[in-house]
Each structure stands twice: as structure tokens, then as C-alpha cells.
C-alpha positions in Angstrom: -33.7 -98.6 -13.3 -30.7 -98.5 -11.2 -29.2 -97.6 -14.1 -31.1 -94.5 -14.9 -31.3 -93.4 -11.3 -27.4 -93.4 -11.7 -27.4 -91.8 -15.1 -29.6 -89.4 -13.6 -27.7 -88.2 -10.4 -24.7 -88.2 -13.0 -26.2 -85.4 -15.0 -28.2 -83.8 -12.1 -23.6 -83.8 -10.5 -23.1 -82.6 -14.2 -25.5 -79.9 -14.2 -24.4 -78.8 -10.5 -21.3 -78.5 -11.6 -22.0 -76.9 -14.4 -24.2 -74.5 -12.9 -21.5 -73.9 -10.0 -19.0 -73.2 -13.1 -21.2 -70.8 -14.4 -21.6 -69.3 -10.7 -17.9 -69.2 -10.7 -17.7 -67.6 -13.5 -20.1 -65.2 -13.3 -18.6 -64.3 -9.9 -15.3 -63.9 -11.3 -16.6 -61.6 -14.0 -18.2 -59.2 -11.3 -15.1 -59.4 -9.2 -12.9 -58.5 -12.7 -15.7 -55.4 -13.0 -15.6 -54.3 -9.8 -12.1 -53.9 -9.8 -12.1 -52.3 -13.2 -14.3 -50.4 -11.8 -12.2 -49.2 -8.8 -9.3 -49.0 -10.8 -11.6 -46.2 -13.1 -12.9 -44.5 -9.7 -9.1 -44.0 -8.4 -8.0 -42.9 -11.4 -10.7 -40.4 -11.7 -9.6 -39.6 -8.0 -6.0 -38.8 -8.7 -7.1 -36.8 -11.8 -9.3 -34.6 -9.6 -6.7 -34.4 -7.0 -3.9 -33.3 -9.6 -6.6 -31.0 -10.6 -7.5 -29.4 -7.4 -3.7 -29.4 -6.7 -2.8 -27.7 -10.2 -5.4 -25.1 -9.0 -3.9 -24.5 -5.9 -0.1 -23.8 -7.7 -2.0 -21.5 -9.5 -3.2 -19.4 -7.1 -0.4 -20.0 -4.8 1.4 -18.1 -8.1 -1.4 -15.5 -8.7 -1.0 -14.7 -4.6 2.5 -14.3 -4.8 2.4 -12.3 -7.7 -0.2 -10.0 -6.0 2.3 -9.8 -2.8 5.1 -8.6 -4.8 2.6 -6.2 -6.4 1.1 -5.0 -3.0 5.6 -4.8 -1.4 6.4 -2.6 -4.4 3.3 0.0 -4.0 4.0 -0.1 -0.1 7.5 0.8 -0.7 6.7 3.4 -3.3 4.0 5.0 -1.2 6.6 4.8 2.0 9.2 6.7 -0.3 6.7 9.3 -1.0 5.9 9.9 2.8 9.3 10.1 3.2 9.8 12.6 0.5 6.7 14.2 2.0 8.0 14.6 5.5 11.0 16.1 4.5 9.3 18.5 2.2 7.0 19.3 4.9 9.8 19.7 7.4 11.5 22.3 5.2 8.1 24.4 4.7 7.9 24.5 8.8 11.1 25.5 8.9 11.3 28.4 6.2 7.8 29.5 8.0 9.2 29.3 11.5 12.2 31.9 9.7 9.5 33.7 8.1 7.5 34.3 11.6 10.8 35.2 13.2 11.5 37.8 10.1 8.3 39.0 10.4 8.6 39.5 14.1 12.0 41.1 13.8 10.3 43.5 10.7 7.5 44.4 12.8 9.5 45.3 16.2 11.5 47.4 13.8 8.9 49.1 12.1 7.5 50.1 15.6 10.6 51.2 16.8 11.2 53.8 14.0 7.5 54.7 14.2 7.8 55.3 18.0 11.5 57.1 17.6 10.6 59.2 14.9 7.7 60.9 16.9 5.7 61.4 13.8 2.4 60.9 14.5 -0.7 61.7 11.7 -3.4 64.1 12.1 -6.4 63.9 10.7 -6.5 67.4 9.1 -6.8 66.7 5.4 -4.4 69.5 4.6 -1.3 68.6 6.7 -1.8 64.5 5.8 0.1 64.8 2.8 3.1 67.5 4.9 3.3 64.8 7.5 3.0 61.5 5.2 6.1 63.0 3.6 7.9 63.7 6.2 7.0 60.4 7.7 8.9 58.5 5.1 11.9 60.8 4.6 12.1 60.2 8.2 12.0 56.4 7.8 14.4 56.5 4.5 16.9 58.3 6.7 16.2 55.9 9.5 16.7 53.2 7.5 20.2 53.7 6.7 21.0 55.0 10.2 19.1 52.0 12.1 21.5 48.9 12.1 18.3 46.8 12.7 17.0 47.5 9.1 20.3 45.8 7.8 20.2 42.4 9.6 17.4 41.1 7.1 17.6 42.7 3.4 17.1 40.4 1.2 18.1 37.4 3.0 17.1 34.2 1.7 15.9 31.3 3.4 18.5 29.1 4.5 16.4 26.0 5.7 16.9 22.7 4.0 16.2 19.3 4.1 19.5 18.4 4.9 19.8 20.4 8.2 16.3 19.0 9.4 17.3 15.4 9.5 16.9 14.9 13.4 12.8 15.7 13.4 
């Protein structure tokens, strides 16, 4: 009996052993897919990091692009104010002339009125005697008056060029 109780703790040691073996074993095999397992999730990390960066060039690209798109109509649209200004600053200037001319024409034309002394009635026969007279008055005027000469078909000297300090 000694003999079979010995037998038997033999293959019970046997069995342990193999059973811790298979343990072993089966523990090293979860510990092998486990980090296969990791090694797939950080891989998949990285790829979705490359990713995500790759998307971020690509905007970074596409923003840029947009910038330079955005300088170029800015300057553009500064170029045309410019253009604008100046423009604008010759149109004040020929109308500031044009006031002054004006001005100037209408002092004249009051003067000669008020030298000549012709003054229109209302009688409808002597409208026409007087309107007549009225203007060969004025003709002869004209060329005696040194007034009339200063702005005969002057032309606007304003430019761009002389309004540079506004």
C-alpha cells in the first residue's frame, strides 16, 4: 500500500505539475496576446496621430494659401483707394477752380450789367430795342473790360501731381 500511496502522490506531483505547466503556459499565451495586442493598439495610435497631424499640414496649407489670397485683395483694394483719393482730390480741386471761375464770371457779369446802365422794361415793344442794345453794349464791353480776358477758355490746370500733400 505504501507503495501505491507513493505511486499516487507521484502522479497527483505529476499532475500538479502538469497542471501548473499548463497554467504557465496558458499565462504566457495571454501575456504574448496582450502585448500583441498593445503593440496593435499603439500602432493604430500612431496611425491616427499621423493622421490627425497630416490633417493639420493640410489645413495649415489651405490657411496659408487663403492668407496670401486675402494680402493680395487687401493690397489691391488699398491701390484702388489710393487711386481713388487721388482721383477724388483732383475732382475737388478742378471744382474748387470751377467755384472760383464761376465767382470771378459772375462778379463780372454784374459789373457790366451795373456799368452799362441798361436796365429792361417791361413794355413789350421796347424789349427787343433794349435786349439789343443790351448785348451790343456787353459785346463792346467785353473787349474793353480786361476782366473778361483773365478766363477765356482756360483750362483746368489741377492734377494729381500738384495735390500730393492732402
Amino acid at each position: 500500500m505504501a507503495s501505491s500511496s507513493g505511486n499516487s502522490s507521484g502522479s497527483t506531483q505529476l499532475q500538479n505539475s502538469g497542471s501548473e505547466g499548463d497554467l504557465q503556459h496558458l499565462m504566457d499565451q495571454r501575456k504574448r496576446k496582450r502585448m500583441q495586442s498593445n503593440r496593435e493598439s499603439a500602432r493604430r495610435s500612431r496611425m491616427r496621430k499621423q493622421q490627425h497631424l497630416d490633417d493639420l499640414m493640410g489645413q495649415v496649407t489651405q490657411l496659408r494659401k487663403d492668407n496670401n489670397q486675402i494680402l493680395t485683395s487687401i493690397n489691391i483694394t488699398a491701390q484702388h483707394l489710393m487711386n481713388v483719393d487721388a482721383e477724388n482730390s483732383v475732382l475737388k480741386a478742378q471744382m474748387e477752380e470751377l467755384s472760383q471761375r464761376l465767382e470771378s464770371l459772375t462778379e463780372i457779369l454784374n459789373y457790366i450789367n451795373s456799368s452799362n446802365g441798361v436796365f429792361e422794361t417791361h413794355e413789350p415793344n421796347n424789349t427787343l430795342l433794349h435786349h439789343h442794345q443790351a448785348s451790343a453794349s456787353a459785346d463792346h464791353n467785353s473787349f474793353i473790360n480786361p476782366w473778361n480776358l483773365l478766363y477765356v477758355n482756360q483750362p483746368i490746370m489741377a492734377t494729381a501731381d500738384m495735390l500730393h500733400q492732402y
